[in-house]
SEVOMI-632865 format. One line per field, with one value per residue (C-alpha): y, x, z. Coordinates in steps of 0.05 Angstrom, whole numbers, plus 32768, in hexadecimal, padded with zeros to 4 digits. Example, Ala and Ser with C-alpha at 12.3 -4.5 7.8 and 13.67 -1.06 7.14 Angstrom:
residues 2
v: (7FA6,7FEB)
u: (80F6,8111)
w: (809C,808F)
***
This chain:
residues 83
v: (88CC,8902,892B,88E7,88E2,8926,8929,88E5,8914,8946,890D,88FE,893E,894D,8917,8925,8969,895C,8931,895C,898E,8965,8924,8903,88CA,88C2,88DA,88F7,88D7,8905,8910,88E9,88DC,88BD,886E,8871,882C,8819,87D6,87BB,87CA,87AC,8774,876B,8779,8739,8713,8726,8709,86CD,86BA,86D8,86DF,86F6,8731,8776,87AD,87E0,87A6,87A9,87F4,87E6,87B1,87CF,8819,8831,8877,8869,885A,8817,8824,881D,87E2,87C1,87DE,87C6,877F,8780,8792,875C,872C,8724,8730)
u: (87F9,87CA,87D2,87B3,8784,8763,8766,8738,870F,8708,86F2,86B7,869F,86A0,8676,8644,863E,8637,8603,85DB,85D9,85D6,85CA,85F8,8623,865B,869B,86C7,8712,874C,8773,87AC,87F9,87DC,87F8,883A,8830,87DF,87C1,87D6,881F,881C,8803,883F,8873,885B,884E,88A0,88AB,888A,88AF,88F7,88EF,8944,893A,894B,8915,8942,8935,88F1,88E6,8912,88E3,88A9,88BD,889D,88A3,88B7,88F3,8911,88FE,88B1,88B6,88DE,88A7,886D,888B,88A2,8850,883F,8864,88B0,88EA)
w: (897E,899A,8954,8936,8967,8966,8911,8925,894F,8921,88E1,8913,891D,88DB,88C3,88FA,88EA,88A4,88B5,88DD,889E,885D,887C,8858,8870,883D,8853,881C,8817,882A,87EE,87F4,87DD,878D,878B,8765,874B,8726,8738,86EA,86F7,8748,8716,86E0,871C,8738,86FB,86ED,8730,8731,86F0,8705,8753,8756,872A,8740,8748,8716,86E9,86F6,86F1,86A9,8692,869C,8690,86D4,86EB,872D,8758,8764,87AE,879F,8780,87B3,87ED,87CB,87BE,880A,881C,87ED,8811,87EC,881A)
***
């Protein structure tokens, strides 16, 4: 908690201190983990699920020749709402 908390800290600062120099406001994104899954395939997974709601997620990643794991299907369908 206090590791989050002072990487929060340290965000601010930065900002401000960019700011004060180049007055610029915009904070730049951390580069982050890339999304395993694009918003077109989060769309056919639950187009496939809406019209076969009892099929597997290896059937999924089959069907749709993903290159990703059965487990990332299953974790964005459970953050989309399907237990």
């Amino acid at each position: 908690m206090v590791g989050r908390y002072n990487k929060r800290i340290d965000n601010v600062w930065r900002i401000i201190n960019t700011y004060r120099t180049r007055h610029i406001t915009t904070h730049k994104g951390d580069s982050g983990r890339p999304e395993t899954l694009t918003i077109s395939d989060k769309g056919k997974i639950l187009e496939i699920i809406r019209k076969k709601p009892y099929i597997t997620c290896s059937r999924i990643v089959d069907i749709l020749e993903l290159d990703c794991s059965s487990e990332a299907i299953r974790t964005f369908l459970h953050n989309s709402g399907y237990y």
